[in-house]
TORKOL-4160 file (C-alpha; in steps of 0.2 Angstrom, whole numbers, padded with zeros to 4 digits, m for minus):
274
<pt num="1" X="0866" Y="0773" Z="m0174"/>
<pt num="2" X="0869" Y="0777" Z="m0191"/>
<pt num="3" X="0883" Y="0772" Z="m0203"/>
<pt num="4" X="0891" Y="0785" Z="m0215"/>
<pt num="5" X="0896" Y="0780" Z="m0232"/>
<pt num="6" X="0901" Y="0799" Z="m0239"/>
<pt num="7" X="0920" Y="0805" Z="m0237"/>
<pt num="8" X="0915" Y="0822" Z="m0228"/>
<pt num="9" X="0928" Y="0830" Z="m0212"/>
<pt num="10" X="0916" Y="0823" Z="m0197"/>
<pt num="11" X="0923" Y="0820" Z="m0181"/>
<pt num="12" X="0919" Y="0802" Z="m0172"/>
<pt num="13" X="0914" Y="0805" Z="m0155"/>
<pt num="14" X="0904" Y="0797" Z="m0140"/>
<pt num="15" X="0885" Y="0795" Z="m0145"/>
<pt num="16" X="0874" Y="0811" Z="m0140"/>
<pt num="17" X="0856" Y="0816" Z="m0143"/>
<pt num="18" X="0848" Y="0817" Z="m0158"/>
<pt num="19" X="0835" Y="0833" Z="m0163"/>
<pt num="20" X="0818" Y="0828" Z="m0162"/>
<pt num="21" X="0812" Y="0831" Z="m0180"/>
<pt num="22" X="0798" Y="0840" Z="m0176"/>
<pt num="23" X="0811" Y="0853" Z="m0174"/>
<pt num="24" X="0814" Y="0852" Z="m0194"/>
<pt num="25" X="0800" Y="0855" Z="m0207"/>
<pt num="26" X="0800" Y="0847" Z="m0223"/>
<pt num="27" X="0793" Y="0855" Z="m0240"/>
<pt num="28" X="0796" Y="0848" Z="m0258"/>
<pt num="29" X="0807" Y="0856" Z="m0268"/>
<pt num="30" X="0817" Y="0856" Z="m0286"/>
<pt num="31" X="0833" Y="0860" Z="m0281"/>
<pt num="32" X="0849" Y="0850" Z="m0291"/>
<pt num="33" X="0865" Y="0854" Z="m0277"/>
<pt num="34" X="0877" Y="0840" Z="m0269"/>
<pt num="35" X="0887" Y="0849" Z="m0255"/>
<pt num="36" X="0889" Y="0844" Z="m0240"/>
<pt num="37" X="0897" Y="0858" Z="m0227"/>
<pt num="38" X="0894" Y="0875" Z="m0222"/>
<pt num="39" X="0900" Y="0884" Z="m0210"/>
<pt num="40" X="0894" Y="0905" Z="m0203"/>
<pt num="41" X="0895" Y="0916" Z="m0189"/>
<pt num="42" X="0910" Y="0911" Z="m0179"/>
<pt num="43" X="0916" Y="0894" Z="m0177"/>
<pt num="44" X="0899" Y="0889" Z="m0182"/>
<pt num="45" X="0898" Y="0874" Z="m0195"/>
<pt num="46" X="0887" Y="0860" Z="m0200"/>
<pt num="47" X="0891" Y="0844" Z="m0209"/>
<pt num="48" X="0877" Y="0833" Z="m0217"/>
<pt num="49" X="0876" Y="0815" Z="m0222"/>
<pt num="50" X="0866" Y="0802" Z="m0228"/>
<pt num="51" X="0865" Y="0787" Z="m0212"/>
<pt num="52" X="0861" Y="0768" Z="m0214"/>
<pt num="53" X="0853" Y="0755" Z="m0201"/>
<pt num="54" X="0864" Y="0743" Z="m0208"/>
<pt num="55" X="0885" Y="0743" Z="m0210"/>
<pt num="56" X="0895" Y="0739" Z="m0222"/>
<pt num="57" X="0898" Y="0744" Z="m0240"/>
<pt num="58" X="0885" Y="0753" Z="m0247"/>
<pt num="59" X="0885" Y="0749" Z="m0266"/>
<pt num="60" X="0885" Y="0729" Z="m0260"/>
<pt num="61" X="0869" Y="0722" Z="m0264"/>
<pt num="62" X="0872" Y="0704" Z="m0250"/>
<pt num="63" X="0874" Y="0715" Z="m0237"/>
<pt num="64" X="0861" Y="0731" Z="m0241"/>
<pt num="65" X="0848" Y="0722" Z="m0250"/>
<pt num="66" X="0844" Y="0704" Z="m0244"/>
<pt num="67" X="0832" Y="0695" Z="m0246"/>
<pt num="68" X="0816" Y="0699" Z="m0232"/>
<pt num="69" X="0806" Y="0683" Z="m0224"/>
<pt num="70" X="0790" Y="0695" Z="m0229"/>
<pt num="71" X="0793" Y="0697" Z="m0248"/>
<pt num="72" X="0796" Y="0717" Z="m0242"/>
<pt num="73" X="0812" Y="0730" Z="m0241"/>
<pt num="74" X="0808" Y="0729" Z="m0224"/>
<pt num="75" X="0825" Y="0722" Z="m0219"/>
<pt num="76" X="0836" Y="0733" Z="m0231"/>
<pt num="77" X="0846" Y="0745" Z="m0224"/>
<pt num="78" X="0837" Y="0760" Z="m0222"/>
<pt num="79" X="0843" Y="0777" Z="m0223"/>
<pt num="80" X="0838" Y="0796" Z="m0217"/>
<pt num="81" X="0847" Y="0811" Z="m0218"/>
<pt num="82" X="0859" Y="0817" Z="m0201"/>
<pt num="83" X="0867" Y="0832" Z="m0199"/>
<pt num="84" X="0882" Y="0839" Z="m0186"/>
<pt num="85" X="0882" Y="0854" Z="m0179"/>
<pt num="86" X="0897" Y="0864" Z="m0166"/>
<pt num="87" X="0898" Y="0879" Z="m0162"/>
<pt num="88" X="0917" Y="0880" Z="m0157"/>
<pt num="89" X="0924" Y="0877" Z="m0172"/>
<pt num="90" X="0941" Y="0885" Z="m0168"/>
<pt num="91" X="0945" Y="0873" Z="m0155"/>
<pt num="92" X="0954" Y="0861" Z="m0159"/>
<pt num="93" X="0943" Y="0847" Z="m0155"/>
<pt num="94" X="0926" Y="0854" Z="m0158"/>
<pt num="95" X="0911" Y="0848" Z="m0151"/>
<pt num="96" X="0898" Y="0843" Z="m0161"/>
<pt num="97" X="0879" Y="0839" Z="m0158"/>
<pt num="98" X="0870" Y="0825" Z="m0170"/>
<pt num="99" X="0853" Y="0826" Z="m0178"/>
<pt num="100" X="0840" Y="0818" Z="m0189"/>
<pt num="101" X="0836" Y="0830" Z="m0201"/>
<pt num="102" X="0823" Y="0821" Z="m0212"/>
<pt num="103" X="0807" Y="0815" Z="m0204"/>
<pt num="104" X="0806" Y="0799" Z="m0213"/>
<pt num="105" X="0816" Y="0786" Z="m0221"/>
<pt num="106" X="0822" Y="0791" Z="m0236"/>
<pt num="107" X="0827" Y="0777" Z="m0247"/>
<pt num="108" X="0831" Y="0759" Z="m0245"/>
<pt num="109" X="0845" Y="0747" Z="m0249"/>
<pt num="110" X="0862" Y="0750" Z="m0259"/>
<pt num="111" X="0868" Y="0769" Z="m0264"/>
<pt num="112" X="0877" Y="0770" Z="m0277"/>
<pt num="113" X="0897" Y="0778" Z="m0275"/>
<pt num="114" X="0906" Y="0774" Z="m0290"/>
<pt num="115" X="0898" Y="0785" Z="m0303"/>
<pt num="116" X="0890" Y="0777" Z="m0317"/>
<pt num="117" X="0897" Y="0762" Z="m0316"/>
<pt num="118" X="0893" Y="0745" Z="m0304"/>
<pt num="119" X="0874" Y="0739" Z="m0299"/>
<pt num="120" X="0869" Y="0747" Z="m0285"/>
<pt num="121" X="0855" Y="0761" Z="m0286"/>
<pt num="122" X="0858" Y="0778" Z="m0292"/>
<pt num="123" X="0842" Y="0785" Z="m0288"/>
<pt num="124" X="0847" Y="0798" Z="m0276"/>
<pt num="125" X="0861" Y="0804" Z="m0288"/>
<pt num="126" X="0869" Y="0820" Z="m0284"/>
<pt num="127" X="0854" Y="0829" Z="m0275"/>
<pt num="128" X="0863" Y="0833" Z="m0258"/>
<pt num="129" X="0867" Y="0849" Z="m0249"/>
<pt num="130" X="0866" Y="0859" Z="m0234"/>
<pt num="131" X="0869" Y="0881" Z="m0234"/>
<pt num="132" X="0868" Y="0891" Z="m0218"/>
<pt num="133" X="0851" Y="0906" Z="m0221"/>
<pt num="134" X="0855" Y="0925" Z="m0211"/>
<pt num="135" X="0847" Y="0918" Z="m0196"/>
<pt num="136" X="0862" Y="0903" Z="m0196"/>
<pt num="137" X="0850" Y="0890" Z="m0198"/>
<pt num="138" X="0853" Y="0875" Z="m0208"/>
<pt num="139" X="0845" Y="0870" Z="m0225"/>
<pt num="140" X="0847" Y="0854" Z="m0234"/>
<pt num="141" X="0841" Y="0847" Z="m0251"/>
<pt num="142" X="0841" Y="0830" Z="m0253"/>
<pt num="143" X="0834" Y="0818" Z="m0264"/>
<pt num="144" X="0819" Y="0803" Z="m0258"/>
<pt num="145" X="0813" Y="0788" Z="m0268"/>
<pt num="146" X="0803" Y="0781" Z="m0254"/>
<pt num="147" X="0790" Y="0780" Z="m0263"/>
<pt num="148" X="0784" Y="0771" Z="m0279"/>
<pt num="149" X="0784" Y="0782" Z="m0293"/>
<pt num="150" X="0767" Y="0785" Z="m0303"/>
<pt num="151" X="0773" Y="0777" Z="m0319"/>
<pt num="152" X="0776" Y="0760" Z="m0310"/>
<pt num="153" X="0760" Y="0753" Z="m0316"/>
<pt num="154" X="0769" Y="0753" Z="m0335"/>
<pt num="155" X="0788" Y="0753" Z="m0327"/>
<pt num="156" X="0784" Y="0736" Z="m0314"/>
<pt num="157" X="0766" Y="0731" Z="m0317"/>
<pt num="158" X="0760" Y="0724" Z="m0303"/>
<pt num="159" X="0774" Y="0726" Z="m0291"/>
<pt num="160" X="0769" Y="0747" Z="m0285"/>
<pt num="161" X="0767" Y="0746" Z="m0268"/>
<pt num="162" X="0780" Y="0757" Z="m0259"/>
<pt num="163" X="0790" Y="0743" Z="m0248"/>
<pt num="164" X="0788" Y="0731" Z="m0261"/>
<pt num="165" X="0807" Y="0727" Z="m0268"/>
<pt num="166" X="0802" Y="0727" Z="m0285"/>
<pt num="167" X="0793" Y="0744" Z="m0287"/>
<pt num="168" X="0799" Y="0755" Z="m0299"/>
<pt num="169" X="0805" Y="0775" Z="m0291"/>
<pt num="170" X="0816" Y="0789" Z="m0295"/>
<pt num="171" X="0822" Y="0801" Z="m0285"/>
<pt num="172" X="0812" Y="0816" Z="m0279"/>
<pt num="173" X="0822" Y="0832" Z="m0273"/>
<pt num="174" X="0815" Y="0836" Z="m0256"/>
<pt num="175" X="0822" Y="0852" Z="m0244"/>
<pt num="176" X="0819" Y="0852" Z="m0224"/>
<pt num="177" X="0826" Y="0868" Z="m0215"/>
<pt num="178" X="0829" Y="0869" Z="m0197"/>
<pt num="179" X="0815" Y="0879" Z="m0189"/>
<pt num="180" X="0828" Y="0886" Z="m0173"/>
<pt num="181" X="0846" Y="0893" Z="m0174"/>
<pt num="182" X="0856" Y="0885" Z="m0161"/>
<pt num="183" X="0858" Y="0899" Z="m0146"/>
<pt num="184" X="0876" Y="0897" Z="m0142"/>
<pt num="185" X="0880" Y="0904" Z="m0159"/>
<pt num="186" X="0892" Y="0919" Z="m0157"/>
<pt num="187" X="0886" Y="0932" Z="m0175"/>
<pt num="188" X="0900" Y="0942" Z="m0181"/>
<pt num="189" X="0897" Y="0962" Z="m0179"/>
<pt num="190" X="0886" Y="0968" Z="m0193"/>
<pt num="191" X="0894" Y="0972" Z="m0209"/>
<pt num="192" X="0909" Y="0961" Z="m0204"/>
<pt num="193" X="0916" Y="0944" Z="m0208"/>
<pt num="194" X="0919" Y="0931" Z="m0194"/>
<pt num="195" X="0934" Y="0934" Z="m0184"/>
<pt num="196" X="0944" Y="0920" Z="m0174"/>
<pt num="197" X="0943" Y="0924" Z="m0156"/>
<pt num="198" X="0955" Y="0934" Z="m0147"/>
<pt num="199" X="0969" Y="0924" Z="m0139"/>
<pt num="200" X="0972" Y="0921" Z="m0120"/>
<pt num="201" X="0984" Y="0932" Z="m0112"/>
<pt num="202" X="1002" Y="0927" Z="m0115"/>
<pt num="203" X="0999" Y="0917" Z="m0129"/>
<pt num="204" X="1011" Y="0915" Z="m0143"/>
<pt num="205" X="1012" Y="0908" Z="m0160"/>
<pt num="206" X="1028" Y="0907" Z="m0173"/>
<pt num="207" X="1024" Y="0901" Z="m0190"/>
<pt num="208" X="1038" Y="0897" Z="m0203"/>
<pt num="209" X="1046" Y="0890" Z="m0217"/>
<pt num="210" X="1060" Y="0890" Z="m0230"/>
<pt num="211" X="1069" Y="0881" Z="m0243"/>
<pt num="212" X="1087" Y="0873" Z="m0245"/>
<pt num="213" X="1097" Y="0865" Z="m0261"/>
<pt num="214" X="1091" Y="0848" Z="m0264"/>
<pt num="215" X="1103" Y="0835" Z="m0265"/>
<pt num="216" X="1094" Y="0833" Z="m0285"/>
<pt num="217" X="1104" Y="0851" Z="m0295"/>
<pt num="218" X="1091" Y="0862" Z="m0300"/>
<pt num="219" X="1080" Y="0859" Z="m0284"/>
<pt num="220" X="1074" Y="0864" Z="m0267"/>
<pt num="221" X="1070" Y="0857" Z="m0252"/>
<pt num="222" X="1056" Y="0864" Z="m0243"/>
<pt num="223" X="1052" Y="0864" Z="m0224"/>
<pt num="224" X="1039" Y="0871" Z="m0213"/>
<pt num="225" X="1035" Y="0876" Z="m0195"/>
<pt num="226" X="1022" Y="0881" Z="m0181"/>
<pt num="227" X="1023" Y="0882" Z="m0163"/>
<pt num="228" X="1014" Y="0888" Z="m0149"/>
<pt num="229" X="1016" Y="0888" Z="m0129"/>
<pt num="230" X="0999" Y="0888" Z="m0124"/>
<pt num="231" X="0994" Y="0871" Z="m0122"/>
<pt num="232" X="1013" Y="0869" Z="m0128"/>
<pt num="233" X="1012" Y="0862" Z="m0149"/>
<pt num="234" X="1025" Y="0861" Z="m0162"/>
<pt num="235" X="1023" Y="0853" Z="m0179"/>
<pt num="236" X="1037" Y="0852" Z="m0194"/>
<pt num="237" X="1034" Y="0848" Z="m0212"/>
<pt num="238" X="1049" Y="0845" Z="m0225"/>
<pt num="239" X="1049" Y="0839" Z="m0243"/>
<pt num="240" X="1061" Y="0836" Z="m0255"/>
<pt num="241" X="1057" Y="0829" Z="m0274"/>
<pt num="242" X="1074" Y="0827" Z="m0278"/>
<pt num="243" X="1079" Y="0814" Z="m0261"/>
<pt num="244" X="1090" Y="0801" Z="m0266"/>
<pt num="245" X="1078" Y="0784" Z="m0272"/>
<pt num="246" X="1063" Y="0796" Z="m0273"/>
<pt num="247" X="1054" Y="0811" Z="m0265"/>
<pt num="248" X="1053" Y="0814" Z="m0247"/>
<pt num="249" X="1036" Y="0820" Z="m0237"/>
<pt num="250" X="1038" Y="0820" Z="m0220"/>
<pt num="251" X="1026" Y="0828" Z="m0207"/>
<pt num="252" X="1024" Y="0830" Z="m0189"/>
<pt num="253" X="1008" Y="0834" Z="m0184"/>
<pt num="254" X="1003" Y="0842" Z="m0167"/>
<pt num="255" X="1017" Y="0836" Z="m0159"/>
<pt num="256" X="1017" Y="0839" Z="m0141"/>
<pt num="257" X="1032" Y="0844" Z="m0130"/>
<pt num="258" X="1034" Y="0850" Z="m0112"/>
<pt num="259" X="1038" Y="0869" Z="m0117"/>
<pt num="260" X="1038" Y="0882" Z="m0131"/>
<pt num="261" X="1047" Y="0896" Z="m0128"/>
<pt num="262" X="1050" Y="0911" Z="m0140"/>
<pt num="263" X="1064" Y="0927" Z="m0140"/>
<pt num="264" X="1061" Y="0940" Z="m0153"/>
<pt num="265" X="1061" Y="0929" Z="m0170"/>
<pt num="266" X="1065" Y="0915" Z="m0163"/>
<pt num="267" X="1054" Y="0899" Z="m0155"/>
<pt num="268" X="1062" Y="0886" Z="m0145"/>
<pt num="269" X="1054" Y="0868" Z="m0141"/>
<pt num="270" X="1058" Y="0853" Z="m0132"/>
<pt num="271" X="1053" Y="0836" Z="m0133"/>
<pt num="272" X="1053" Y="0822" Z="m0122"/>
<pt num="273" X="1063" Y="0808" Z="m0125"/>
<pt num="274" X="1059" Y="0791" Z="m0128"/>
């Protein structure tokens, strides 16, 4: 099991298999990119991260770089490169299917997050991103400082081995592209952008909004809406800066209620009560 440490939209979900990476090649490569999602075809997206044998927080040098009974990095957390993949990204919870996209570890102990400042390692910097190729299959960039650099013999004298704790390393940009496209992907028509499947028969949707005087002179109060009646939603948004003792930001999100019914321009909804 990995642990993520970079703020990227991935949805937590049971454990499932991970890709053989004989299924990925890897090739070194000089590419400088950081993002992290891409998303093709239709409802097909990938997110990528970077994963660690060990939990906690990753710029903390107690927890992601102790010290090992074998004078090695053998017991720091370890990290590789994991990528998501779903094909039914319209639903509302997609599905997504987890793999190891690099084929070795690529760095060990503390990865840096707070920019320049703080201790922990900035070696892997801001070499990280994942773009979808015509065929929809994935390729990522990433950087690797598994091993020693060349000048550690003048940087670390003496310490150059490549798990020795002490060896100096910087970070190399690598790239890895999936070899297979995932076979459930559904392409759009040639010459066409991606289009949201058709809905079910007897599906309905209302969308809305408006505004109202605030109780501030001069401001508004703004609400929103959405409803639907198959599998029966409603959500409501209202803001007001101008609320008495501050601004108001209220939201209801997929709320679910027994019915959705709509008449011309007007949607109706009821919820249970508690």
């Amino acid at each position: 099991m990995s642990h993520c440490y970079f703020p990227i939209a991935f949805l937590t979900q049971a454990p499932v298999p991970f890709l053989h990476v004989a299924d990925f090649k890897d090739v070194r490569r000089g590419w400088d990119l950081r993002d992290t999602q891409a998303a093709d075809a239709n409802g097909h997206a990938v997110v990528v991260w970077l994963g660690a044998s060990l939990a906690g927080n990753s710029n903390d040098r107690s927890t992601m770089e102790k010290t090992c009974s074998d004078g090695t990095n053998s017991c720091w957390a370890q990290w590789n490169v994991y990528m998501a993949e779903t094909v039914d990204g319209h639903d509302l919870v997609p599905a997504f299917t987890q793999f190891t996209a690099s084929d070795h570890i690529i760095h060990a102990g503390t990865v840096s997050t707070g920019g320049l400042g703080g201790g922990a390692n900035r070696n892997l910097a801001d070499f990280f991103q994942v773009a979808l190729d015509p065929q929809h299959r994935a390729n990522i960039s990433f950087a690797d400082d598994h091993i020693a650099s060349p000048e550690c013999t003048s940087q670390s004298p003496g310490h150059c081995a490549d798990n020795d704790p002490q060896s100096y390393r910087t970070g190399q940009p690598y790239f890895t592209y999936q070899l297979k496209a995932n076979p459930n992907i559904v392409p759009a028509a040639s010459g066409q952008c991606s289009t949201t499947p058709p809905a079910p028969p007897g599906f309905e949707k209302m969308t809305g909004g408006g505004g109202i005087p605030s109780v501030k002179a001069g401001l508004t109060a703004n609400f929103g809406f959405v409803a639907q009646n198959d599998k029966p939603n409603a959500s409501l948004s209202y803001h007001d800066d101008g609320a008495p003792g501050g601004a108001i930001d209220a939201h209801s999100v997929n709320t679910s209620v027994p019915t959705v019914t709509f008449s011309g321009n007007c949607g109706r909804s009821k919820a249970t009560p508690r």
